[in-house]
N, C-alpha and C positions, 0 to 999 in steps of 0.2 A: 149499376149496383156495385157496392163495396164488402170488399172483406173485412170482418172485423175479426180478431182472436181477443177473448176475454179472460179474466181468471174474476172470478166470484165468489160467495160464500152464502150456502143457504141457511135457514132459518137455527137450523142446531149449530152452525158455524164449523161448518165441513166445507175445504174449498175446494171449489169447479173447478173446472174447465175446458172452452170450446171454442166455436167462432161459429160466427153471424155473417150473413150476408142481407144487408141494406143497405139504404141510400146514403146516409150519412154517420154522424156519432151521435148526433142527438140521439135517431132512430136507433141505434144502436142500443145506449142507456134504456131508451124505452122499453125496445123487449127484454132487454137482461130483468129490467125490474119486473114486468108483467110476469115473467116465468117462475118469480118470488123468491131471486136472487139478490145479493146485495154485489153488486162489481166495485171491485178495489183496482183493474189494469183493466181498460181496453184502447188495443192498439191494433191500426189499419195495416192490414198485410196486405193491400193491392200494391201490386207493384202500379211505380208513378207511371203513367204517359209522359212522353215528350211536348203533349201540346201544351203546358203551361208558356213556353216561353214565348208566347205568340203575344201577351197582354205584353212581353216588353218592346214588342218590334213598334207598338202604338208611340216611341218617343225613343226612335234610338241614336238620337245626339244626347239625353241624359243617360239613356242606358250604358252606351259605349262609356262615358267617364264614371259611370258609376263602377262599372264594371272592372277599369283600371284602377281605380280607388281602394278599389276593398281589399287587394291583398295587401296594403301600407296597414290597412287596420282593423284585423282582425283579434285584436286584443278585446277584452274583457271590457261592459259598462259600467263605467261608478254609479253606487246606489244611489248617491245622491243625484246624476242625471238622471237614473232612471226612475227616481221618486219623482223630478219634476216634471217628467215627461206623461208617469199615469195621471200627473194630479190636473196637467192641461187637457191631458184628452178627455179626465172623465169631465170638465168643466164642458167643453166644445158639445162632447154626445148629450151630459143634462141639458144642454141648453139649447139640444133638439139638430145638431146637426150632424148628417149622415156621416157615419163612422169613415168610408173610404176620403171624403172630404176633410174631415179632420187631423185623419192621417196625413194628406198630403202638405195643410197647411202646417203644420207642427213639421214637416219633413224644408217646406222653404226657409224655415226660420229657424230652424235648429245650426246652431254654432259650432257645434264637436262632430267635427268628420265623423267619426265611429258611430254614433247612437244616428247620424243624421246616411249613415247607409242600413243601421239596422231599421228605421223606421221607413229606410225606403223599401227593402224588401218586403216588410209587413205593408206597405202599399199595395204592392205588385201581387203579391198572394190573396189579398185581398179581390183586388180588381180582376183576378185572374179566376174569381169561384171559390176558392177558400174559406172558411171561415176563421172569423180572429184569433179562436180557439186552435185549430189547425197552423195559424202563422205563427204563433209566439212559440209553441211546442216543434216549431222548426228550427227554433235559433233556443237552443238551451244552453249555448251557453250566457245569454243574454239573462234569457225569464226563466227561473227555475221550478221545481214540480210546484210549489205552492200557488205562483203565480199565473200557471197554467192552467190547472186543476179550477183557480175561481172565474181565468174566465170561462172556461169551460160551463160550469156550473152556473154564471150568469148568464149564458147564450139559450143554454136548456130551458131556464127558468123565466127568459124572456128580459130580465131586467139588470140588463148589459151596463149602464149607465149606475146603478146603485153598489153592482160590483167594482166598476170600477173606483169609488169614490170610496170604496170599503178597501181596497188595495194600495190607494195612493195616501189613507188615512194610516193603513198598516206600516207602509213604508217609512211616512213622515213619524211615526213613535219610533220605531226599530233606530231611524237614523238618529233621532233625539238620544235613545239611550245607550245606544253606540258612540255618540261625541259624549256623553256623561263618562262612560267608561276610559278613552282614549286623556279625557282633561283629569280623570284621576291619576291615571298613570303617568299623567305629560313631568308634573312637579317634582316627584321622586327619579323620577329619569334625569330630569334638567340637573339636578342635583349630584347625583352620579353621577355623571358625566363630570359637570363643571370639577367635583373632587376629585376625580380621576385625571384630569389634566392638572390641574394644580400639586397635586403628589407626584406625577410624573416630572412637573418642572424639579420640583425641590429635590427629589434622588437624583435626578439627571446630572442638574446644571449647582444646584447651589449646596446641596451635601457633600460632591465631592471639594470645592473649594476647602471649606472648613475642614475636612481632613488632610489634605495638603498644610493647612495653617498649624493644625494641631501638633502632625509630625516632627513638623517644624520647631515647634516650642517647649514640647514635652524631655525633650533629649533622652531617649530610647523609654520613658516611664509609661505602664501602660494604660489605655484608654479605663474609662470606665465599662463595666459590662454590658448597661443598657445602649452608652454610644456605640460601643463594638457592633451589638445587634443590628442597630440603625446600618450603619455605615457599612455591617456585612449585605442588605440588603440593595443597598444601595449598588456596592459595586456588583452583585450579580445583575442589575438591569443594566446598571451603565456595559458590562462588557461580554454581555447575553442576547444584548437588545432582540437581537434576531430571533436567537431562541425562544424570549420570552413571545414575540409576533407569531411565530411559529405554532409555538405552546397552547397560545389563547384560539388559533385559530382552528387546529385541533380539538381542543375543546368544543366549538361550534359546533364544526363540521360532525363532531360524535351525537352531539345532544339534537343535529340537525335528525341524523338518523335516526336517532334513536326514538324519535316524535313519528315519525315515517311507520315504526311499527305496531302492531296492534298494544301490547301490553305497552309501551313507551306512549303511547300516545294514550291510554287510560290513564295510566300514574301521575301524567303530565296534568290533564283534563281535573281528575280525583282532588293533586294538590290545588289547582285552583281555587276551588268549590273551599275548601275546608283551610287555605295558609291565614297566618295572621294577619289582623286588618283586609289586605286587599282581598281575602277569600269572603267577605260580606258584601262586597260590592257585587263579584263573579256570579255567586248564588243569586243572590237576587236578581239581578239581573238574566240568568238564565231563565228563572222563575216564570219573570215578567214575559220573557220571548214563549216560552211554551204555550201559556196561557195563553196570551195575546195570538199566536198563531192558531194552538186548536180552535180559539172562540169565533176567528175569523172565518174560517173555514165552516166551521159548522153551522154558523148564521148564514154563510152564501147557499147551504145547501148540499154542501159535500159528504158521502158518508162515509159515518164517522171510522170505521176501520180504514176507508182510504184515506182520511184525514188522517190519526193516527201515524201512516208510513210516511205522509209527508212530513208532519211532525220532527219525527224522529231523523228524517236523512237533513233535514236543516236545525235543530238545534243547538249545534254547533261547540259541542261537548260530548264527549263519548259517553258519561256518567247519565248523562240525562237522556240519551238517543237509549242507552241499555235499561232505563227505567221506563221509558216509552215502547220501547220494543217488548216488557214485558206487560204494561198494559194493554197491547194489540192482543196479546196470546190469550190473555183475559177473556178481552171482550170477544172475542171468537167464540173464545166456551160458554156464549153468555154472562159473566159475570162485571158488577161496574166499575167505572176506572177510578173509584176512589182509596177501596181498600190497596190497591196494588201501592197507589202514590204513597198513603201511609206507611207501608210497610218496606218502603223504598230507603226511608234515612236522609232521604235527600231534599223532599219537599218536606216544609212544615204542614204539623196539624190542620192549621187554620186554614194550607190549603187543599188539602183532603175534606176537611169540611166542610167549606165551599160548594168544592164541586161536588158531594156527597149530598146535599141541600140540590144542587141544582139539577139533577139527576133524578130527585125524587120527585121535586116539581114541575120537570120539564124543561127548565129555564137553563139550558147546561148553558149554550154560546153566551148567554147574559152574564152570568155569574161567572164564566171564565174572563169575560171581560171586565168586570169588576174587579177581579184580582192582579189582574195586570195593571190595570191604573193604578188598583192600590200599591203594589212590587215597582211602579214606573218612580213613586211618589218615595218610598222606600228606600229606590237608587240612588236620587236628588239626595238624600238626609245620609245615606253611608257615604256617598261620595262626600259632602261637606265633613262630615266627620272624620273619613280617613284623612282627609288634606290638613285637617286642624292637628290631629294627633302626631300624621308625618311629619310634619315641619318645626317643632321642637325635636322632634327624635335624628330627623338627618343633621339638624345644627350642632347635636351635642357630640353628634357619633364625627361627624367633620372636625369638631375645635379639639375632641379625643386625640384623632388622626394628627391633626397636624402638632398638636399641644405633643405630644408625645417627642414628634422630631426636633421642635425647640429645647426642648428638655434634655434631647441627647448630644443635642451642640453644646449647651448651656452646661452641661455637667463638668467637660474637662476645664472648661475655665472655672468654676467654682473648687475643684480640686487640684488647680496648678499650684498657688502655693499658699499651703496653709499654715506654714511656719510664719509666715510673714505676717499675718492675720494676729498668731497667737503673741507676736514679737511686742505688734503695736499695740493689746490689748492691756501686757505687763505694765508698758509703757504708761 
């Protein structure tokens, strides 16, 4: 028998809590629910035994290099292996073969030392008594609460195999609308940049020449005001250099921080959602992830207040985690999560209506995923739209840029001599 410590919430949404002693966590879920609780945490407090590591003495010539292997890579999985990795197992388990078998074949042929030791452990924990559920919530920082929580909720519910294909389905959109976002952003970046080296040649190397020539030729007469400006900035990078490296990096380093704090990282998250142009891409695209996460979840079977806290600590905007967080406090007191979305500012109507429709008819997880597709679909059409709109507006604001510095070179020769001009017009 195992410990469980729970925290709960009964029927008026007043939260428990206690602990259990059964066999497992399914058994666990079971009676919290029998006692006409709803559990949002239960987490085993037995302390481990040492006898797990007896399933690794079963092969310890791979144990031993496994073993030396793992502190080289202990870093974090890309979602993108680790999308391919649910999307093979849940194929192996549809197609009827036994989960530890699966595991291990997906662990010989996996290519990336890192995912191919987290998949070994999830082996070993497996073979060792474990359940799947139990191994992924061993390695968090691999599988996060969401990822957890379904298999969990698939193991309960028997149908380990449709969870999974429901998780490796989540991931493959998440990472679809994550490269939508990343190729919006790539173009105006590429661009920045490219104009930022290009200005920096021309102050550096080619503005000072032509003031050199100027001095030259003018015989103490003074510049024009606009070249002045030019060529004063100029020589502050030319014999700053440092400082200006310094200056910028500073900068970072403050704004780094400054994201680190709570209000700094709202303001930050806030302009997102609402700057020009790119703040329609952000929104919607957060949209799509909430939607898409609670609808996932609550189709596996998850309830829905513990759904909700998953929600919220992965939405990945503070604006939308504190609009979630006050739909949890909501639905505690009974009340449904549409009016809150409304009344947030942050979701559109349509998707308060939505989920206000599917709420009334039961069909929440459906109709949140409908709106995701729709917000996925929505992403696709701001992303083409911002990149159409960018790219006259970076060319004009570049030829601005540099048009401006031709013009301040261009000036003293058009004012060196104007007597000469009016000599030959007499003429």
């Amino acid at each position: 028998m195992s410990s469980y410590s729970y925290v709960a919430v009964d029927p008026r949404g007043i939260e428990m809590r206690g602990s259990i002693e059964v066999a497992d966590q399914s058994e666990a879920l079971r009676r919290i629910k029998e006692m006409g609780l709803f559990p949002t945490k239960v987490l085993d407090t037995t302390e481990r035994r040492p006898a797990r590591p007896a399933a690794r003495v079963r092969s310890a010539g791979r144990v031993s290099k496994r073993t030396l292997a793992l502190p080289l890579f202990q870093g974090r999985v890309k979602p993108k292996i680790l999308t391919i990795f649910t999307r093979q197992l849940a194929t192996l388990v549809e197609a009827g073969l036994p989960l530890l078998r699966g595991l291990r074949l997906l662990e010989e042929q996996e290519p990336t030392p890192t995912m191919k030791a987290v998949i070994a452990r999830l082996s070993d924990s497996v073979e060792g008594g474990s359940s799947f559920g139990e191994a992924v919530a061993a390695q968090p920082k691999v599988f996060n609460a969401l990822y957890v929580n379904m298999v969990r909720a698939g193991e309960i519910s028997g149908a380990l195999e449709v969870t999974l294909t429901r998780l490796a389905e989540f991931l493959e959109k998440a990472q679809k609308i994550k490269g939508k976002v990343i190729a919006a952003l790539f173009y105006p970046c590429a661009v920045l940049t490219v104009a930022t080296g290009i200005l920096t040649l021309l102050m550096v190397y080619v503005v000072p020449k032509f003031r050199q020539v100027f001095e030259g030729l003018l015989n103490g007469k003074p510049l024009p005001a606009f070249t002045q400006f030019v060529f004063g900035i100029s020589n502050v990078i030319c014999h700053n250099i440092l400082g200006v490296l310094i200056g910028l990096a500073v900068v970072i380093v403050a704004f780094s921080l400054l994201l680190r704090t709570k209000l700094g990282c709202r303001l930050f998250d806030y302009f997102k959602l609402t700057m020009p142009i790119l703040g329609t891409v952000f929104r919607k695209a957060a949209i799509a992830r909430f939607a898409r996460t609670l609808g996932t979840l609550a189709s596996n079977g998850v309830p829905i207040l513990q759904a909700l806290n998953i929600v919220k600590d992965t939405a990945g905007n503070v604006v939308i985690a504190g609009v979630v967080s006050s739909v949890h406090e909501n639905v505690k007191q009974g009340e449904p999560i549409a009016p809150t979305l409304k009344a947030s500012g942050v979701f559109p109507a349509m998707v308060a209506g939505m989920v206000d429709v599917g709420e009334q008819t039961g069909a929440l997880p459906e109709m949140l995923m409908k709106v995701a597709d729709n917000y996925d679909d929505e992403v696709d059409d701001a992303t083409n739209a911002m990149t159409s709109l960018l790219e006259p507006i970076m060319i004009v604001l570049l030829a601005v840029i540099v048009g401006s510095i031709v013009i301040a070179i261009f000036l003293p020769i058009i004012s060196m001599n104007p007597e000469g001009d009016n000599g030959r017009g007499d003429l």
